[in-house]
Structure formats: C-alpha cells, structure tokens
C-alpha positions as CSV (number, residue, x, y, z in Angstrom):
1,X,0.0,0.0,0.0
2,X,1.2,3.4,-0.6
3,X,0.8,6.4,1.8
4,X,-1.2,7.8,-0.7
5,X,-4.1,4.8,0.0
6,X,-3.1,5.6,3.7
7,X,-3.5,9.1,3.6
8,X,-7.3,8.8,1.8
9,X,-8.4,6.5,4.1
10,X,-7.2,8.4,7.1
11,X,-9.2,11.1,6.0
12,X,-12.4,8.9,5.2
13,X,-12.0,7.2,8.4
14,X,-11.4,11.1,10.6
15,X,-14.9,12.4,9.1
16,X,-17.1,9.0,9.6
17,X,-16.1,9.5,13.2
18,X,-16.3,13.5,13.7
19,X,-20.0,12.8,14.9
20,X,-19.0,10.5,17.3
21,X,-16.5,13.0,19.0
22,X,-18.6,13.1,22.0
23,X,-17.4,8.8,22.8
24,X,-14.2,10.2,23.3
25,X,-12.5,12.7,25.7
26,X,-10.5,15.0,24.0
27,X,-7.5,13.0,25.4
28,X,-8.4,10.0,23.7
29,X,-9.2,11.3,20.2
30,X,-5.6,13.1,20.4
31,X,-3.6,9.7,21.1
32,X,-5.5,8.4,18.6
33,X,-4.6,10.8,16.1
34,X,-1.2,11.0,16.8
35,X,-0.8,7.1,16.7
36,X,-2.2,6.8,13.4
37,X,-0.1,10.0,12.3
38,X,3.0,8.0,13.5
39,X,2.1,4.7,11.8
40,X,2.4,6.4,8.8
41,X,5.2,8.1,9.0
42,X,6.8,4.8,10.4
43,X,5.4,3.6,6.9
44,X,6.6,7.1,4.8
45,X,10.4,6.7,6.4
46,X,10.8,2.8,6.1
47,X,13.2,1.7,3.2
48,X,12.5,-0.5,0.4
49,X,15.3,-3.7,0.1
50,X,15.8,-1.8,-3.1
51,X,17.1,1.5,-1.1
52,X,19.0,-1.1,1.8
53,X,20.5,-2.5,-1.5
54,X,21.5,0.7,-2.7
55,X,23.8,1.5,0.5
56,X,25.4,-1.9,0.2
57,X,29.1,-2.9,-1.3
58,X,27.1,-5.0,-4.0
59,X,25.8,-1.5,-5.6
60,X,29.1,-0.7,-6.2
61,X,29.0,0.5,-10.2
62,X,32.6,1.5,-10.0
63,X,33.8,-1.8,-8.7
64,X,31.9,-3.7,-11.3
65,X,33.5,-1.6,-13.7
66,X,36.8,-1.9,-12.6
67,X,36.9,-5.7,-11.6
68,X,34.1,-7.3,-14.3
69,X,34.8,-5.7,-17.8
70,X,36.6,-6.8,-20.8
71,X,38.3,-3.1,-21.0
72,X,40.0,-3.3,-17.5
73,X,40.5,-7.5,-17.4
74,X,40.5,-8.5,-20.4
75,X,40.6,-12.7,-20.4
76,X,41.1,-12.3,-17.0
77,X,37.1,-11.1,-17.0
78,X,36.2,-14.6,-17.2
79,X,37.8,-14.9,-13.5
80,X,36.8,-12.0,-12.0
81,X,33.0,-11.0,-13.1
82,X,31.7,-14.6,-11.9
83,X,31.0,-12.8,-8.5
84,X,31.7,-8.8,-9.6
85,X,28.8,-8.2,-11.8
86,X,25.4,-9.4,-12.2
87,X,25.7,-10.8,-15.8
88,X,28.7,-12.9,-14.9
89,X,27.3,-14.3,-11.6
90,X,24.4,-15.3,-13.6
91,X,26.1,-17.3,-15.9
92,X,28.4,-18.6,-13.1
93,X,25.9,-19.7,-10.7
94,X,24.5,-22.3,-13.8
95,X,28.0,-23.5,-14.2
96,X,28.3,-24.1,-10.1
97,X,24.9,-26.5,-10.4
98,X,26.8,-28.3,-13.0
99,X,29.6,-28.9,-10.8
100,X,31.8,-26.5,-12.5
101,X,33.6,-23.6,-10.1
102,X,35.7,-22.3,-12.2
103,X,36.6,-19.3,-14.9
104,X,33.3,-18.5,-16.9
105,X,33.0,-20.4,-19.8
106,X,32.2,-19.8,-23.6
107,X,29.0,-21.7,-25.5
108,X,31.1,-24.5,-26.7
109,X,32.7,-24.8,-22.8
110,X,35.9,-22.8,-23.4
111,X,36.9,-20.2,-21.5
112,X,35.1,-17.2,-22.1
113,X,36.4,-15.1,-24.3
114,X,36.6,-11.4,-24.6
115,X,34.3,-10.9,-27.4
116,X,32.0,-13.5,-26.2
117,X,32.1,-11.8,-22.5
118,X,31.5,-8.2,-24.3
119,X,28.6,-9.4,-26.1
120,X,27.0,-10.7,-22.6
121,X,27.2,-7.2,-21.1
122,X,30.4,-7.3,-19.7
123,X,31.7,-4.3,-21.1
124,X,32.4,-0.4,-19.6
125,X,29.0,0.6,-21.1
126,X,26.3,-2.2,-20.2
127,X,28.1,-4.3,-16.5
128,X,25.8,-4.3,-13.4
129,X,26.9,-4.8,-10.2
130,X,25.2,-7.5,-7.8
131,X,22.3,-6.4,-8.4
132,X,18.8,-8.3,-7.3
133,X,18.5,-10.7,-10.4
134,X,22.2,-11.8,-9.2
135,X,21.2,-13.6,-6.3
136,X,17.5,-13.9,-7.3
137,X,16.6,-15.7,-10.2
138,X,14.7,-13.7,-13.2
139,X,10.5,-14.8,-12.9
140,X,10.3,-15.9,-9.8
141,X,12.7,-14.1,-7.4
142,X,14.3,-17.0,-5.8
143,X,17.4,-17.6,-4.1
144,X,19.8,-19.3,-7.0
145,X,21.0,-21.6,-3.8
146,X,19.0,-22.4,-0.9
147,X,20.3,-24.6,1.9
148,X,23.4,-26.4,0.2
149,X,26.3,-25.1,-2.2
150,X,27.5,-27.1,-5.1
151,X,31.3,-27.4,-5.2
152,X,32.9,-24.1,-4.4
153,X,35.8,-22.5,-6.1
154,X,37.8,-23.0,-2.6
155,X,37.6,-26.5,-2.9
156,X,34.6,-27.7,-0.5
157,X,30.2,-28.2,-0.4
158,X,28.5,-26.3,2.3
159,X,25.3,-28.1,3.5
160,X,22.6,-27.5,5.6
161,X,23.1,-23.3,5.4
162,X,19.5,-21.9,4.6
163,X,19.8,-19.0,2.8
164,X,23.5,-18.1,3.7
165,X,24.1,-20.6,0.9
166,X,23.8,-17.9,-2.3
167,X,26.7,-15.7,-0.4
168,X,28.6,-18.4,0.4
169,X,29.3,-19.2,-3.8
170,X,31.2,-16.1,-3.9
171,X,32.6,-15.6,-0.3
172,X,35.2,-17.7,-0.5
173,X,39.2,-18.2,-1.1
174,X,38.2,-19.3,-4.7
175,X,42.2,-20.5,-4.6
176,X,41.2,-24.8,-4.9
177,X,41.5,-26.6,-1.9
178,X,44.7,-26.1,1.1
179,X,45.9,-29.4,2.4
180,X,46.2,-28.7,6.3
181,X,49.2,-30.7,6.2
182,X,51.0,-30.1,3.2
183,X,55.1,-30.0,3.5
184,X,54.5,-26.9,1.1
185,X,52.8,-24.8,-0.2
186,X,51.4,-25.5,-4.0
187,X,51.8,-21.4,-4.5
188,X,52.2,-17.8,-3.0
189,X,48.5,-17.1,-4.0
190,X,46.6,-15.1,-1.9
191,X,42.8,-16.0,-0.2
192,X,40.3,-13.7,-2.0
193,X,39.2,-10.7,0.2
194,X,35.9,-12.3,1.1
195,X,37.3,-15.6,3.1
196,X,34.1,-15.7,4.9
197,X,32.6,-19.0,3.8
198,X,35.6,-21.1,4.2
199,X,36.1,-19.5,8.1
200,X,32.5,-19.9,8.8
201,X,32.6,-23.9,7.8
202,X,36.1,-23.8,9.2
203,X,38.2,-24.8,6.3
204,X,41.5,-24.2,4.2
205,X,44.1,-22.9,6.4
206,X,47.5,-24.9,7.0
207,X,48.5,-26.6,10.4
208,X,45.1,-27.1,11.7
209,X,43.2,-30.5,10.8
210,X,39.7,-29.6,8.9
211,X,39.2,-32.7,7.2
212,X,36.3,-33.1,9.5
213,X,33.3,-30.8,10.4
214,X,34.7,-27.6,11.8
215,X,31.5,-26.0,11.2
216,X,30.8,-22.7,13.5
217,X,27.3,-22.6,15.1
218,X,26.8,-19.8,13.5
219,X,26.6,-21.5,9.9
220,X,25.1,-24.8,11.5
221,X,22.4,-23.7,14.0
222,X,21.3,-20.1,13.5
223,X,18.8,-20.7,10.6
224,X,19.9,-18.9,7.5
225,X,23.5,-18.5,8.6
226,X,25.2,-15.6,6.7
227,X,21.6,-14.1,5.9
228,X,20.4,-14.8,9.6
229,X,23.2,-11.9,11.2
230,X,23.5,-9.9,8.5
231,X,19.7,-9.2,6.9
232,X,17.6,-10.7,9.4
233,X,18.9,-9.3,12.5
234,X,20.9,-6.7,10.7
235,X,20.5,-2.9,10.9
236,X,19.3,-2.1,7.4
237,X,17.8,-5.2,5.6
238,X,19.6,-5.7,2.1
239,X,22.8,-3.4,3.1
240,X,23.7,-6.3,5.0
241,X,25.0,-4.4,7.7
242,X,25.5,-6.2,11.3
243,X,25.4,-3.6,14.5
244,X,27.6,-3.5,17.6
245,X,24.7,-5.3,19.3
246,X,23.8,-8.1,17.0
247,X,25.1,-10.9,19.0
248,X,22.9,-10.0,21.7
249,X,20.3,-11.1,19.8
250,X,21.0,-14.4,20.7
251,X,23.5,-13.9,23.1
252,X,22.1,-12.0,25.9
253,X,21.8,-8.1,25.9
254,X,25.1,-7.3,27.5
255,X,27.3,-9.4,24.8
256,X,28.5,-6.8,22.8
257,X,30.3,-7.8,19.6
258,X,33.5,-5.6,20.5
259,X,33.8,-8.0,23.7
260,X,34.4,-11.0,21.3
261,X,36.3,-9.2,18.4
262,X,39.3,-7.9,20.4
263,X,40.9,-10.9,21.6
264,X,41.0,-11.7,18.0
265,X,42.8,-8.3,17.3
266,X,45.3,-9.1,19.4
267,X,46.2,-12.6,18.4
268,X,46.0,-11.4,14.6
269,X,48.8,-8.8,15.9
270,X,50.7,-11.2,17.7
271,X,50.9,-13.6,14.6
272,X,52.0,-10.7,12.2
273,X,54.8,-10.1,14.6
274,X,55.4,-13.9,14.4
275,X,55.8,-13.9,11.0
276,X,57.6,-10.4,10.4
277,X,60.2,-12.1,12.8
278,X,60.9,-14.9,10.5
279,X,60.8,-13.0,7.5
280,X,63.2,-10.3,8.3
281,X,65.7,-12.7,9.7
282,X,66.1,-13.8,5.5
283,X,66.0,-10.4,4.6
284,X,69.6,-9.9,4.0
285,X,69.4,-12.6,1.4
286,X,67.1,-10.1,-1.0
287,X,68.4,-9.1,-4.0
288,X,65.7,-8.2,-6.2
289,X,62.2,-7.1,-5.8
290,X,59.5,-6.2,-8.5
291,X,58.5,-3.7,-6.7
292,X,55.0,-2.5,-6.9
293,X,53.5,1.4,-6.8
294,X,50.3,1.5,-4.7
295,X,49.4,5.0,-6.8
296,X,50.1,3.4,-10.3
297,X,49.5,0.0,-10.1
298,X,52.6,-0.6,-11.3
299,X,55.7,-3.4,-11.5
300,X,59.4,-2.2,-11.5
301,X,61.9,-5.1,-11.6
302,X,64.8,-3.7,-8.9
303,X,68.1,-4.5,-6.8
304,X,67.5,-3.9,-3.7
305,X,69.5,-4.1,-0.5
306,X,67.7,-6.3,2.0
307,X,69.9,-6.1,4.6
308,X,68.6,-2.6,4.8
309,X,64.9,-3.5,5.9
310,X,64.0,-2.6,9.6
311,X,60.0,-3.3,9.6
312,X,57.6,-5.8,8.2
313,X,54.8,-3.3,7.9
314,X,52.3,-4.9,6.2
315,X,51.2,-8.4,5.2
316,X,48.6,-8.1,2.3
317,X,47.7,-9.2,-1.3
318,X,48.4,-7.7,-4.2
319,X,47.0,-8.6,-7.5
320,X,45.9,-12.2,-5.8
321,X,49.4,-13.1,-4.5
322,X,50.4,-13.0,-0.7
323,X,52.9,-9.9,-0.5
324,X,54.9,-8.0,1.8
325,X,55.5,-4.3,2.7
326,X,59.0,-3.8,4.1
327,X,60.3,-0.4,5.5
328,X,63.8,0.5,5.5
329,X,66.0,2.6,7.9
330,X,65.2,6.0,6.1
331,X,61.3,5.0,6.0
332,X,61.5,4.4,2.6
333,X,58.6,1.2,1.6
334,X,59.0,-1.5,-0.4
335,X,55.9,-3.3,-1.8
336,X,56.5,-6.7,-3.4
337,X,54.4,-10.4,-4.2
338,X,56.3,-13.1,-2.3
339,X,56.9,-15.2,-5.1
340,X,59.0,-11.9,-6.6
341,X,61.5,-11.3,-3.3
342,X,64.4,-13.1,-4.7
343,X,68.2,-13.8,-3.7
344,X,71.3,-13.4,-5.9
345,X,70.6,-16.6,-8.0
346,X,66.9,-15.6,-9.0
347,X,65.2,-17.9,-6.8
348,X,62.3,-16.8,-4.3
349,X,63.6,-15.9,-0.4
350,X,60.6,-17.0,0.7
351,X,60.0,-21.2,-1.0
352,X,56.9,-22.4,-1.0
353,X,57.9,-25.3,2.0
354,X,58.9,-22.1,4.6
355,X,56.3,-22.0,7.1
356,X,56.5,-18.6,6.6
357,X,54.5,-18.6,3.3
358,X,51.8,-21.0,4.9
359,X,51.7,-18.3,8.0
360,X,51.0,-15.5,5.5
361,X,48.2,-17.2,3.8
362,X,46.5,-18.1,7.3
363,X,47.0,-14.3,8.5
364,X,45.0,-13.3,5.5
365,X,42.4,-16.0,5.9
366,X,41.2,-14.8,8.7
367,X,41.9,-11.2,8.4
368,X,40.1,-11.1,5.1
369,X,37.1,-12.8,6.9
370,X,36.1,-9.4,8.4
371,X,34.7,-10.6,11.2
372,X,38.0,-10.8,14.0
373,X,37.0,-14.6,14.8
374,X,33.1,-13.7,15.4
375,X,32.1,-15.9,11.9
376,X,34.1,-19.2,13.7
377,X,35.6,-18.6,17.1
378,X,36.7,-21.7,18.3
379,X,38.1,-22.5,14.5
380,X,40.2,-18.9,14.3
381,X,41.5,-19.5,17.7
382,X,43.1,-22.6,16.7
383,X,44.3,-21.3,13.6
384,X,45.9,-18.5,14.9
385,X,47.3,-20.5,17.6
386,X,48.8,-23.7,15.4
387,X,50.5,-20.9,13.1
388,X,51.7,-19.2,16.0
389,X,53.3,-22.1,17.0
390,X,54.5,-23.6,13.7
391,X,56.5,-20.4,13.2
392,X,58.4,-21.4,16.2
C-alpha cells in the first residue's frame, strides 16, 4: 500500500467519526490521532530492500566496472565477473549447479572469451553490479541456492546453510582446496578478500586438521547463517549491515560484539609479529624485488639491498598473491608479491615449503574474513594459535 491509500483512508476514516467525538474525551481522540499520524510516517520513512540495497558494497557501479569488464580484465574477466557483476554471476551460478567452479565459460565450454564476454554485457557501457537478479533468479525471485552449495571455487560443499548458501558461492578463497598438512605450499597465491565461507565452515588454512566438520554454530544452528546476522537481524535489511549489538540477539543483551572481536585483534597482531620475525631474519638474502607502486598499479623489476629492511609493515595481497611491505632505515617502503622477493641466484627468499609462506596465507584468511574470529571462534583461535606455534 502506498501512503497515498493511507492518507485517503485516514481522512475517510477522521470524518465517519467527527460525529462521534462526543465517545471520546479530548484526550483520547488526540492519542488516537497521533498514533495513526505516526504509523504512517513509520510507513513514509521505512526503506524498500531496493534503497538497503543501494547503500550496500554490492551497488558498487565503479567496482563492477573496474573488476568485471573486458576493457580493464581482459581474459582475466572470465575470473573476475563470476562474482563482480550481475551478468557474470548469472552465468556462473549455472556453471556451479553443474559442478563447474571455475573461470566462466564460452557456448562451446571454453573459457570465455573477450568478445563473447562483451557481447554478454560485460563491457564499460552495459556491466551491473550485484544487483537483485544476481542472487534472485529472473520470474520468480528465488534464491539461485538455498540450503546447500554445489562445489565451491575454494575447494569444499557447504550443507545444511539456509539461505547463507547464495553468499557463500562467492565468499570464498576461490584458490582450490589447502591441504592442512602439506610440507608446502602449492603457490604464493593469496585468499580472495571475502574468506568468509571457508572460516565460517572452518576450512582451508595450514596446520590445523579440517578434514572433518569444523562448522561454526553460527553456519550450522542459527537458521539462514550468513543471511540470519547480516539481513535478518541486521541494521538495514539488504545493506547487509551487522550492529555493535547483534550478537545480543542471541547472546544475551550485555554481549557486545566488540567483547568478542578484540581478543582476535590481538592474536591477529601477535601472529604478524610472528611472522615479520621470520621473515626479516632472511631479509639480507634479498636481491631483487619487482616492486609495486600502490598509486600506479605498477611493476618495476629492482636490486635492492635487504639487509637494509627494519620493519615488516604490512602483510597483504596484491593482485591475488600473498605480498609484503617492508620499510627501510630511512622509512623508505618497499611493496612486493612473495613469489618476486628473490636472492642473488633468481630464486624466491621466501619457497613455497617455509612456514612462513603458509603463515601469511592463514594471516589473511582470517583477516580477510572481516569478522575478528566472530564468523568461527573456536576455529580462528586454533588457527591463529597452530600458526603461531608452527613459526616457532
């Protein structure tokens, strides 16, 4: 109904009743009035899941743009628009029911190419972002997946997760499956931003077994899990926003999400300084970087003098691929991919079987959650811990 309809009928229903004044006190009729004035402008100010939409990171034109077009990926589009825009996710999301995760793929079941991708709308001029009919299927506005995932790009099914399931097919590593136990590493890739699925289920990070169910509570007994926080109970519906006090919820009104988030802060600190330990005790062995320009984007291939570097400052990814920024004695920073910090004889400092590299990946696992161990306590703790103590 529209306020309009309200407003009409309001009216209708104030002069069928002006004769009957005398039933009421004056007091009466004027609590009246101004309840049925504030029912509708509780109805005039509440926001349609279009607007909530509109104020999330899905609406994000500029991102689609950047991350889902032919113009800006090129081949790589077929990698990238499966979860960035709402014409690739639609195509993905029939090759995830047919038990394929991976790039987007042509009419014949080749890669996508370019042209083909253009011609799909995955160009500058026509890409959408995650829009509605990304999530929803065209007709009759259902959920694409509903309760179970097919085969993920990070390597594992997710059953029994209501309606958490349609996040889940992008919220993940979408780097294959991590053996827990590997001797090393099968490359210096990077987990994808949005880790949540595989922390949530409790899956892919080294030194901590998850060949078994390491499901949080939160994905196996709250309902809808992602969609259960973070549009039920969240502050504004399809913005997918989560409040300081959403765990009360469930939790009791005094547990306030900040109580559980900081121990997780200060073990995520405490296992950068583990690993900016081991890796500046190689750091003399650098010789070469390809060093890369936060303002440009850009790769410059460059001796270097390790022995020079003072501070591990940052740990992220760049361009998919665990990195490091290092600072040196004069403040000067040095941004490089792992896999391109090499010694005199060309060769990485940091090989794939140095627990250093696994450490790095599990840092950004759960740092790239978003969460600070609230998604999967029990399962962050442990990871944190085990890598902690593998760096030993």
């Amino acid at each position: 109904m529209n306020i309009q309809y309200h407003r009409e009928h309001e009216l209708a229903f104030l002069e069928r009743r002006q004769m009957d004044m005398t039933r009421f006190s004056r007091r009466t009729w004027l609590a009246l009035s101004f309840l049925l004035i504030g029912s509708m402008a509780v109805i005039a100010l509440a926001a349609s899941p279009f607007e909530e939409w509109e104020q999330s990171a899905h609406a994000n034109k500029e991102l689609a743009v950047h991350e889902a077009t032919v113009e800006n990926r090129g081949p790589l589009t077929a990698h990238c628009a499966r979860c960035h825009a709402q014409q690739g996710y639609a195509l993905y999301a029939e090759q995830l029911k047919n038990g394929d995760p991976g790039w987007l793929k042509g009419p014949e079941g080749e890669n996508a190419s370019p042209d083909y991708m253009a011609e799909i709308g995955l160009n500058e001029a026509d890409v959408e972002p995650v829009t509605c009919t990304a999530c929803h299927q065209e007709g009759n506005f259902r959920l694409r997946f509903d309760g179970n995932t097919p085969m993920l790009a990070a390597g594992f099914a997710a059953q029994g997760v209501g309606s958490g399931a349609v996040c889940m097919t992008c919220h993940n590593t979408r780097n294959g499956r991590v053996t827990w136990d590997a001797e090393a590493a099968n490359s210096h890739s990077a987990p994808h931003r949005s880790a949540q699925a595989d922390v949530i289920m409790g899956k892919n990070a080294f030194f901590v077994n998850d060949v078994g169910d390491n499901a949080s509570p939160h994905a196996a007994f709250a309902g809808d899990s992602c969609a259960t926080c973070h549009l039920q109970l969240g502050t504004n519906g399809h913005a997918f926003e989560v409040g300081e006090d959403v765990c009360a919820s469930c939790h009791g009104e005094n547990l306030d999400i900040r109580y559980a988030q900081a121990p997780f802060g200060e073990l995520l600190d405490s296992l950068k300084g583990a690993v900016a330990t081991n890796a500046l005790a190689l750091t003399d062995q650098i010789a070469t970087m390809n060093l890369w320009d936060p303002e440009t984007d850009e790769f410059t291939e460059t001796e270097v003098d390790g022995a020079s570097f003072v501070k591990l400052d940052e740990i992220l990814s760049i361009h998919g691929q665990s990195s490091f920024k290092f600072v040196d004695g004069d403040g000067n920073a040095f941004y490089s991919e792992l896999r391109d910090i090499k010694n005199a004889d060309g060769e990485p400092v940091y090989a794939l079987d140095d627990p250093t590299v696994k450490a790095t990946w599990n840092y950004l696992l759960v740092k790239y959650d978003g969460s600070k161990g609230v998604h999967n306590p029990a399962y962050a703790r442990e990871v944190l811990i085990a890598t902690m103590d593998a760096l030993k």
